[in-house]
N, C-alpha and C positions, 0 to 999 in steps of 0.2 A: 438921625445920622445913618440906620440904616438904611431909611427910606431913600436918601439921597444918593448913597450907592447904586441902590438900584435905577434910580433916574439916569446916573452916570453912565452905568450899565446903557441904557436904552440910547443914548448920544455912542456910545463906543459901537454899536450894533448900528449905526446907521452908518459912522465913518469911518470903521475900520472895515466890518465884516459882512455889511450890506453890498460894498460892492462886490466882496468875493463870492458871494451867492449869485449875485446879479450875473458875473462873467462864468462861472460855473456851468449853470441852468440857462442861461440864456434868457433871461428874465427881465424887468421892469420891476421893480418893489418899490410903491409910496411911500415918502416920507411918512413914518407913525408917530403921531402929535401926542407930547406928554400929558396933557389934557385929555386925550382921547383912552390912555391905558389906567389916568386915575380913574377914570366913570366905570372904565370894566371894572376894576377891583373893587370900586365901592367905599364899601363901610370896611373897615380892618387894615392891617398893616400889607404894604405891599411888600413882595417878595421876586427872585427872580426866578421862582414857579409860576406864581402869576404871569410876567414878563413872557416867559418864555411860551406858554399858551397865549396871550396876546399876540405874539409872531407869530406863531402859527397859526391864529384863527384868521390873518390876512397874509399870511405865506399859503395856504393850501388852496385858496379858487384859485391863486397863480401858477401854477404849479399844474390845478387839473387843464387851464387852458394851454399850458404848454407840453402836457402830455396827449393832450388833444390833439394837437399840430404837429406832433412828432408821429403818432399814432398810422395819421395821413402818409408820413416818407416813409414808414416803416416796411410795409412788407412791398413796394417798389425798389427800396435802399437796396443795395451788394450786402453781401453775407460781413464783410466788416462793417457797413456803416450800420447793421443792425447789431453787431456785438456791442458797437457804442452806444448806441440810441436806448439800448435794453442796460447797457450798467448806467447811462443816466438816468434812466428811469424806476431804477433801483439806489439808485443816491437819494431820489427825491424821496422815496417811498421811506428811506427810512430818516428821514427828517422828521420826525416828529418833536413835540416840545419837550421831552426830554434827554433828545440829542441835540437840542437847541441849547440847554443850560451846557449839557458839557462841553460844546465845540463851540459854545460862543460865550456866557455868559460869568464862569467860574472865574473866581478871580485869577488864576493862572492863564486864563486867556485875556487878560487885560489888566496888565501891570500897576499902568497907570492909574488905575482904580483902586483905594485901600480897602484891604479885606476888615470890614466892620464887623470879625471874629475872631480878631487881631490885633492887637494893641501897635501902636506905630506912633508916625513923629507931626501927622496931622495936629493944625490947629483945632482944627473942629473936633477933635473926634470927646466921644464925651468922658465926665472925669470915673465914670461905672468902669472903663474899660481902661482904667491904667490903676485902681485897686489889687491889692495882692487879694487871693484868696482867701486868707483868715474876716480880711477888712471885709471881702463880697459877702460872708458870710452871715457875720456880724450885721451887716446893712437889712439880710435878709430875717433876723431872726427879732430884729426891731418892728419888723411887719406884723408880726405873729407868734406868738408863745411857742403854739404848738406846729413850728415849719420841718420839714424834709426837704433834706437836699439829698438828689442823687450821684452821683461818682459816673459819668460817663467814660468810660476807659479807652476812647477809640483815640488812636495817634499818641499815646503816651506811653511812653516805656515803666518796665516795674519800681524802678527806682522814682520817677516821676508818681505812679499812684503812692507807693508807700510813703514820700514824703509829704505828700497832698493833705493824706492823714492823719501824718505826722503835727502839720502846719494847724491845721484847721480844728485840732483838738476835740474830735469828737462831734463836731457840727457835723459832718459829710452823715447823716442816718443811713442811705443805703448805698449800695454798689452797685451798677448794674454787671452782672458777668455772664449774662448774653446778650447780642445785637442780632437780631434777624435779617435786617438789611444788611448790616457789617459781615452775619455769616453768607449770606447770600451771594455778597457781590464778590467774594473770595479775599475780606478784608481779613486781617487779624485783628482777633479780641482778647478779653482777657486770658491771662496764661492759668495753669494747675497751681503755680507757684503764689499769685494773688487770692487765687480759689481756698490756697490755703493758709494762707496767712489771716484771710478772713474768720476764718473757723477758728483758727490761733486763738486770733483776738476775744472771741464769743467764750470759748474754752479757758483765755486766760493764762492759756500754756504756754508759759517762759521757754521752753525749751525749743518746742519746736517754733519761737517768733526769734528767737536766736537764731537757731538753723538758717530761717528762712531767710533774715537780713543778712544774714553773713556767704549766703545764695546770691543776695541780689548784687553786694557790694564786689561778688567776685564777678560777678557778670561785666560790672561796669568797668573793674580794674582790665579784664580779656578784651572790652568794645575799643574799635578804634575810634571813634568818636567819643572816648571817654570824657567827662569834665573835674577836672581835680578838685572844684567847691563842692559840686554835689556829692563825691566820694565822702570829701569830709562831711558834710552834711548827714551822708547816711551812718557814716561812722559813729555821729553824736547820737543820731537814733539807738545804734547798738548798745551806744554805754546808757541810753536812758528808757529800758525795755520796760520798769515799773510805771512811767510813767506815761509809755504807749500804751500799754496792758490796761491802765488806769483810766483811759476816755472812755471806753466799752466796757465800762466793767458794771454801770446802772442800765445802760440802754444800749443793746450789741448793735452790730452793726449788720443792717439787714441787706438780704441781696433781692433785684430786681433781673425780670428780664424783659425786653422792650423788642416790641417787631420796628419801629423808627419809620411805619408806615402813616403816610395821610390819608390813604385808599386812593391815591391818583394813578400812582404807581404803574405801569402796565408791562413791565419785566421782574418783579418783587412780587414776593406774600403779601395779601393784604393785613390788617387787623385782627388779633385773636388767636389766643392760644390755650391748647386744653389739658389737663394732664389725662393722659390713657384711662388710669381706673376708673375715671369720674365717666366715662363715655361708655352708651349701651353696649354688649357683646357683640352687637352685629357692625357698629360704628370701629370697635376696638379690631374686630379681623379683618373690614376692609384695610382700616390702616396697616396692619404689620401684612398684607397681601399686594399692597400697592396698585389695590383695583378701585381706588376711587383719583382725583388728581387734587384733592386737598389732602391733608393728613399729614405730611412729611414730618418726621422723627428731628427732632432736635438734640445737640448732644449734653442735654444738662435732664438732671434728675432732679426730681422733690417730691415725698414724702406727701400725703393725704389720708384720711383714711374716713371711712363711713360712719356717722354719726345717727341713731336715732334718739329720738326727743318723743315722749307720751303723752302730751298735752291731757288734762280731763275736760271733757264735753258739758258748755256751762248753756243753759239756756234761760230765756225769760220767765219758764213756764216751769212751777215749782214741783206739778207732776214730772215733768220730763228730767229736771236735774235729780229727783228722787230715782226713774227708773235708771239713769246715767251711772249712779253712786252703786245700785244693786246690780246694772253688768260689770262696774270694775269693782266688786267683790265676790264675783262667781265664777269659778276656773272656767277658760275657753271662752269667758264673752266678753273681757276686758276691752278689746277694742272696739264693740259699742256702746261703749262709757267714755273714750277717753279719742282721741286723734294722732296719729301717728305722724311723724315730721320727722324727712331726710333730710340730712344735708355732710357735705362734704366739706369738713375740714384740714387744711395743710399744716402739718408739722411745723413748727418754728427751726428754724437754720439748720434747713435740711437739704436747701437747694445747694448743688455741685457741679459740677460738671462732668458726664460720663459718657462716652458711647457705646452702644444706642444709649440714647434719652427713654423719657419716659414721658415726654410734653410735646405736642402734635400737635400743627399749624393747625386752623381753620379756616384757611381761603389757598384757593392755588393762584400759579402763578397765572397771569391773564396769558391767552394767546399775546404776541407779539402783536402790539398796535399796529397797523401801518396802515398807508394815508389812504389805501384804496385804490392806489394811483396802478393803470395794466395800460396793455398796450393794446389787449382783444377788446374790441367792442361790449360795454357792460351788456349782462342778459337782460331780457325783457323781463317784465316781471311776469309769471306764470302765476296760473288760475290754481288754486292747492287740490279745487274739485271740493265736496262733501265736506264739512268739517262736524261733527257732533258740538264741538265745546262751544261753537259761534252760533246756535241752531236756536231759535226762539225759546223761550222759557217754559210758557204756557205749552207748544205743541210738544217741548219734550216730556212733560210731565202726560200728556195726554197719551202718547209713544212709549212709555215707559207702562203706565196700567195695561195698555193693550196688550202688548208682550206679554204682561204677566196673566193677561186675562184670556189668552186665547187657550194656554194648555187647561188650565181652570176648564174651560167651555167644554171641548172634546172631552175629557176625563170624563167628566160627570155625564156626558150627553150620549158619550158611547158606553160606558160600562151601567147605566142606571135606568131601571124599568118605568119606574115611577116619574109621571110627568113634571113632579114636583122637584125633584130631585136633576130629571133628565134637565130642564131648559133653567131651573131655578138655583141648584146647587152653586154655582160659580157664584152668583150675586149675595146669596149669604156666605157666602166663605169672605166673598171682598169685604162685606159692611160687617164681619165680626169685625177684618182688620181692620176695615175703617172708625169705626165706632170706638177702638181699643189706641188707638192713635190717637183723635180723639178728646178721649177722658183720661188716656195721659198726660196729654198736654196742657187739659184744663187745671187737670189738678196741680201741674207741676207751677203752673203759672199765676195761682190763689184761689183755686177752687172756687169757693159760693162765695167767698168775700176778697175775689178781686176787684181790684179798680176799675170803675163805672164807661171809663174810656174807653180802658177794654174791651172789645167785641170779642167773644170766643173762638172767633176764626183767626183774631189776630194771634192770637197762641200758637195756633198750628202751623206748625213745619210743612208744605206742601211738598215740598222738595223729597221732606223722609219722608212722608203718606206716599208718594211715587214711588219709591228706593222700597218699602215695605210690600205697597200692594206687588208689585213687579216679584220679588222675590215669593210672596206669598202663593202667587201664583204658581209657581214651579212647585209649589210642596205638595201640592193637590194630588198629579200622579205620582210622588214619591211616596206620599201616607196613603191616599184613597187606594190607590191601584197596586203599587208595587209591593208595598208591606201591609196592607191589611188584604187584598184580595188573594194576591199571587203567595204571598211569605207566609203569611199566617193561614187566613181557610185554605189555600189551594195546595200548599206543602205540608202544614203543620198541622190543618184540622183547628187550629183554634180561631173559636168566634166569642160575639158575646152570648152564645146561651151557656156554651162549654166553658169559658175560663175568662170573664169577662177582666179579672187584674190583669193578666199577663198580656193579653190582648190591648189594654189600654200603656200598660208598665214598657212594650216595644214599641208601638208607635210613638208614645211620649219620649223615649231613647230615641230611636231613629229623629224626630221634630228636633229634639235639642243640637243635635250633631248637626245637622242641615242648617238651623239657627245660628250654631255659632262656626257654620263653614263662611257662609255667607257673612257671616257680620266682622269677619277675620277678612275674608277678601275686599268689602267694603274699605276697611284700613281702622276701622271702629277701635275705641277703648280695651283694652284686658279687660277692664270689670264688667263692660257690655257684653262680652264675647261669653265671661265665667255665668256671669247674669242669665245669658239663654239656655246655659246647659242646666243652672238651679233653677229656673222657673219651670220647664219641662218635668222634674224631679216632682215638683208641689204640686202640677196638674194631673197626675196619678189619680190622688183619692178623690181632688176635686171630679175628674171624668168619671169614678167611679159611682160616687152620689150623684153624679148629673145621671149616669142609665139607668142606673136603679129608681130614682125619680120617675122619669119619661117610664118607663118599665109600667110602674104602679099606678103613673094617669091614666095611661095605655087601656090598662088592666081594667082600671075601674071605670073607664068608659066603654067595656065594653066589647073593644077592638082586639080582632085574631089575629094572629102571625106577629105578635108581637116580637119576638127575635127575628123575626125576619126584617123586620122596621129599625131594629135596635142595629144588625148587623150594615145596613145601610147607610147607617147615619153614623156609626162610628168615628169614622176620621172627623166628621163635620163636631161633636161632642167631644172630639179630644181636641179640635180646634176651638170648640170655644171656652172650654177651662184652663186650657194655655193660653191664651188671651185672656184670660179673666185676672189668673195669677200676675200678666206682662201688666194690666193694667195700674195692679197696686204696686209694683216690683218699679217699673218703668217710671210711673207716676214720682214716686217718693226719688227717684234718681233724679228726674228732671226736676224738681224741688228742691233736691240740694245744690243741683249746679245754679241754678235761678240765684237762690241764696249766698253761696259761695260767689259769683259774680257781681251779686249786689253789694256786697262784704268788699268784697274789690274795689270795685266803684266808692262807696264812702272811703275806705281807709287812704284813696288817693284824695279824694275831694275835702273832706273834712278837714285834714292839715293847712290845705289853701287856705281855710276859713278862718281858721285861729291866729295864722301867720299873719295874711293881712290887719286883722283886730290889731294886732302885736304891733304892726307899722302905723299903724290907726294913732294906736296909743303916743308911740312915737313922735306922731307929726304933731300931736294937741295935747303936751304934756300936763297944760293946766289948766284942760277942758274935761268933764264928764263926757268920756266917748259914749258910752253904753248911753246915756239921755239922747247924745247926737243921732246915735246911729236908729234909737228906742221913733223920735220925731224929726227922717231923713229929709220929708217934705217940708217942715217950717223954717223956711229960710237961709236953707244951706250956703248958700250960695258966700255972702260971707265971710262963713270962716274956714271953706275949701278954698276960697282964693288967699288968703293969708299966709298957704301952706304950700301955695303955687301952683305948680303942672305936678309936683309929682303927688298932689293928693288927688287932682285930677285925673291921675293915671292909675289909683288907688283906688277910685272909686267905680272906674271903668269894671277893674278886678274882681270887685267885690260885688257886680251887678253882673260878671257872666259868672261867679261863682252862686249866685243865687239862682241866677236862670239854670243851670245846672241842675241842683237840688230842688229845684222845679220839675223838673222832664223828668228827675226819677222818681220821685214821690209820685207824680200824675200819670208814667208811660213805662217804669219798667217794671218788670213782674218780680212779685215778692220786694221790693223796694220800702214798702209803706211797714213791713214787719223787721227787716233788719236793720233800721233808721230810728226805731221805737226799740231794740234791744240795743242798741248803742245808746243811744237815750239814760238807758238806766246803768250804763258804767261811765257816763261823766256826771263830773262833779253840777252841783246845783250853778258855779258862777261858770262852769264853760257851756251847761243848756241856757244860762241865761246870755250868752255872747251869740251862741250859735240862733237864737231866737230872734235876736234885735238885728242879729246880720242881716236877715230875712226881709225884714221891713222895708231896707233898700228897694223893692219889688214897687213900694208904693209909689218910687219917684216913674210916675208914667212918662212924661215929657221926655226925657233923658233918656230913658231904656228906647223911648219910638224913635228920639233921634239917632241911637246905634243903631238901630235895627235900616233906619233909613242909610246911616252911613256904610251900610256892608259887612255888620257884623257877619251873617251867614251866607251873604250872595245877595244876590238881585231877586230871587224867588223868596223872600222872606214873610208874606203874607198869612199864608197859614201860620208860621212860626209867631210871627207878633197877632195876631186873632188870638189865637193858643193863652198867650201871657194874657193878653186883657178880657179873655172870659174866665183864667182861672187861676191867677194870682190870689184873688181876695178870698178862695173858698181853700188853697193852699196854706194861707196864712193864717187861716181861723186852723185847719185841721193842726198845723203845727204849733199853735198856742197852747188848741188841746192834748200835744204829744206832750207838750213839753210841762205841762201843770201833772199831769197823770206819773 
């Protein structure tokens, strides 16, 4: 019925208001074939959104060719035939499809047409829409035990919602009492007086749902448009306030707020709405500064407040849950026992309406669309020159060591006597870095018992080894030159023969600060940033046993001027026990995020797995699934077709959710470890589901025919090589996860 409306719509738009466009613009506009606007829309219900971007997507090339030809008379026209020419082509400009719905498509512009959100005297129209509310109700909650309905309150007066209420007995669950479009477009929404009758009702409180009826009923008795049934109608309410009081008195009535955005919108907020406290400090003072153009204050309030959760730290490894249990019973190290989890909870029927609010859009309003339509000649497009962010990959990574590597060169080449030091210093400072990047990437990524696929290069971040050496290079004259030459021997007299701690104890202070200057303007983590000032902290005594070492080779080889060798090599020794500390510090972080992202990765996939079995089980009520699924190649064929296209479409599922659990087990890091500790928190019959799921793998024929049908693209060759060299060594390993 609705759909037909709107077809309606598209005939009244050709012979009502198609010619007034036409003699308007001075235009030509094609017949638009109702065949041609169902293909646009597709799959789903049409609307006169849809519609009204269908017009426009062959109203706007008409439009550009007749601003094109106006364009021409333009600056020969008289100064009035250009005031004309310039508001028509400001007419056209703002024609877009959603000044297409208002001027053409609403039902107020086409009488003739019933509003299908309107009950009326059509034959057609269907029997959902001549239901009283208690009835729509009722019909909805036959659907579903557990349905919500909400109270949209726009165009309804307070008498109109409170009898809604009244009617429906409890069915209405929540209220919306705000509209962001509604507030937006300068509509009226709910009043203070429904704001508070809702809270009445939750409250319970006879008194004030008296007040407030006998508020509404004087309203209606003062409206000139009063109705003498509804009077009485609310009057029965007054006398029956236990029994109002009585629908909300298991389950309140909750309040909602809605932006009534689809994101097409290009004069509206988009989607999404935040409350203040929940949003960083620096998010919460752009907003109340109004220096961003999302944010805007809403005038309704609700209550949140910060919740932490202490989870304890459980692993596979019965040493590690041992030392877990001894930091959360030792003051100050509970939290490497246990994991800490925020979250943000909202108070129950706390939301109101106030201003200011305390809930802040997150989208602004778009510039105003318009069609693009001018009368100046469009610009050419111009060359932008230089761009970095477009700049080959490889030569930026190449341009970025250099940078770092040039002050590196000069430092050591001008301030250093020694040949070794003079031409060679720069290149061991890079391969400490290099080497420290590294092994922590190996490590982060399964150390000596990663997967075989694995190349060690594929670990490494090229991108940070760039981003590191580059910076690295800068720290050479800040530690070599400025604070151990100038700061320390040349002001302060301190070297390593005189006071080799405090000599190591500033340059490790100054390296931290610079570490986490840099890794702060990078835009890096907090814990990366805190992480480079405590690793500097730990490379202290490590630098101090590293001179004392060298000292004593030194010594017992032989070699004189030893503090003279030691005072040389200084920053290069406090560089490599900072690096040595970043190794293990770095290493075990990039281990947990590997981990942590793996954890991610199953906890999404694995539910796929069991759900599908679930529908499995469904379609073959009185088959042994787990045998089917145990021997997928012996003759499927079958009893998948018995079951139709949608076990066919079940099986598809259940062959990219394997292939899935393939790619990670064989290609992603730390994968093979958090797959085997999941493993041992399900039950013996859901490893035995998730084991036989796997099997699906052996049906080759099928998987090569998706792969040929465009499972991943047209480049699928290495992806299907991949399955059929290492499906069968997959599926052994996962036998043996799942028997261990």
């Amino acid at each position: 019925y609705s759909a037909a409306c709107v077809l309606k719509a598209l005939n009244a738009f050709h012979n009502r208001h198609r010619p007034m466009i036409e003699s308007a613009f001075d235009v030509k506009i094609p017949l638009l074939e109702e065949a041609a606007f169902l293909s646009f829309v597709g799959a789903g219900q049409v609307s006169n959104l849809h519609l009204a971007e269908f017009i426009h997507l062959h109203l706007l090339p008409i439009m550009q060719e007749r601003v094109a030809v106006l364009r021409e008379h333009y600056f020969q026209a008289t100064a009035e035939e250009r005031l004309r020419i310039k508001r028509l082509v400001e007419e056209m400009n703002a024609l877009d499809s959603e000044a297409i719905v208002e001027r053409y498509l609403r039902p107020t512009c086409n009488p003739d047409i019933p509003n299908p959100n309107i009950p009326g005297d059509s034959p057609d129209e269907p029997d959902l829409l001549k239901l009283t509310p208690p009835a729509v109700m009722n019909r909805i909650r036959e659907l579903h035990p557990s349905y919500r309905i909400t109270l949209n309150p726009g165009g309804l007066t307070n008498a109109d919602i409170l009898e809604l209420i009244y009617d429906c007995r409890g069915m209405i669950t929540h209220l919306e009492v705000f509209n962001l479009k509604d507030y937006a477009s300068g509509k009226s929404w709910i009043t203070p007086e429904i704001n508070e009758l809702q809270l009445a009702l939750n409250e319970g409180n006879v008194i004030a749902l008296k007040r407030l009826i006998l508020g509404i009923i004087g309203q209606q008795e003062a409206s000139a448009d009063r109705l003498p049934e509804q009077i009485q109608k609310l009057r029965g309410i007054l006398r029956d306030i236990p029994g109002l009081k009585s629908y909300y008195k298991q389950a309140p009535l909750r309040a909602r707020i809605g932006s009534d955005s689809t994101g097409r919108s290009h004069h509206l907020q988009g989607m999404g709405l935040a409350i203040m406290e929940t949003l960083p400090q620096r998010a919460q003072k752009e907003v109340r500064h109004s220096s961003v153009p999302y944010g805007e204050l809403i005038p309704v309030v609700t209550r949140a407040y910060l919740r932490e959760t202490y989870i304890p730290r459980h692993s596979g490894s019965t040493q590690l849950n041992a030392l877990y249990r001894l930091a959360r019973s030792l003051p100050g190290m509970h939290l490497f026992g246990q994991r800490r989890r925020e979250e943000w909870v909202k108070q129950n029927y706390s939301t109101f309406l106030k201003a200011p609010g305390n809930i802040a859009t997150l989208s602004a309003v778009r510039e105003e669309r318009r069609n693009t339509l001018t009368l100046e000649e469009p610009p050419l497009p111009s060359y932008s020159g230089f761009s970095w962010k477009y700049l080959n990959s490889h030569l930026k990574t190449v341009l970025k060591v250099a940078f770092g590597f040039i002050p590196a060169f000069l430092t050591f080449y001008l301030s250093k006597d020694w040949w070794v030091l003079a031409y060679g210093g720069a290149f061991i400072w890079f391969g400490i870095t290099g080497f420290r990047n590294v092994i922590q990437s190996v490590m982060g990524g399964g150390g000596l018992r990663r997967t075989t696929l694995l190349h060690w290069k594929d670990y490494v971040s090229w991108e940070r080894l760039a981003d590191s050496l580059m910076f690295t290079g800068f720290s050479v004259p800040l530690l070599d030159y400025f604070t151990k030459t100038l700061l320390l021997e040349g002001l302060l007299g301190i070297t390593t023969a005189s006071n080799p701690v405090v000599l190591y104890a500033v340059i490790a202070l100054v390296n931290g600060l610079y570490l986490s200057g840099h890794n702060a303007f990078r835009g890096l983590q907090r814990a990366a940033i805190a992480g480079s000032a405590f690793r500097s902290i730990l490379s202290i005594p490590i630098a101090i046993v590293l001179n004392a070492g060298i000292g004593g080779i030194l010594g017992a080889a032989g070699i004189s001027g030893i503090n003279s060798i030691l005072q040389q090599w200084a920053a290069v020794i406090s560089k490599l026990a900072s690096d040595t500390v970043a190794a293990g510090i770095e290493g075990l972080a990039d281990r947990f995020d590997n981990m942590r992202m793996r954890a991610r990765d199953y906890a999404a996939k694995l539910p796929h797995v069991f759900d599908a079995y679930a529908r499995l089980e469904l379609l073959f009520p009185e088959e042994d699934v787990l045998s089917m699924m145990a021997a997928p190649e012996a003759a499927p064929e079958a009893t998948i077709d018995i079951a139709g296209s949608e076990a066919k479409d079940l099986e598809k599922i259940m062959i990219i959710n394997a292939l899935d659990l393939l790619y990670f087990w064989m290609y992603q890091p730390r994968a093979q470890n958090i797959l085997q500790d999941r493993l041992k928190k399900l039950s013996a019959e859901q490893r035995k589901i998730l084991l036989h799921s796997q099997f699906i793998l052996r049906r080759r024929q099928d998987i090569e025919q998706m792969f040929h049908d465009g499972l991943i693209g047209r480049n699928y060759e290495p992806a299907l090589a991949f399955y059929e060299d290492r499906h069968r060594e997959y599926l052994s390993a996962m036998e043996k996860a799942v028997a261990d």
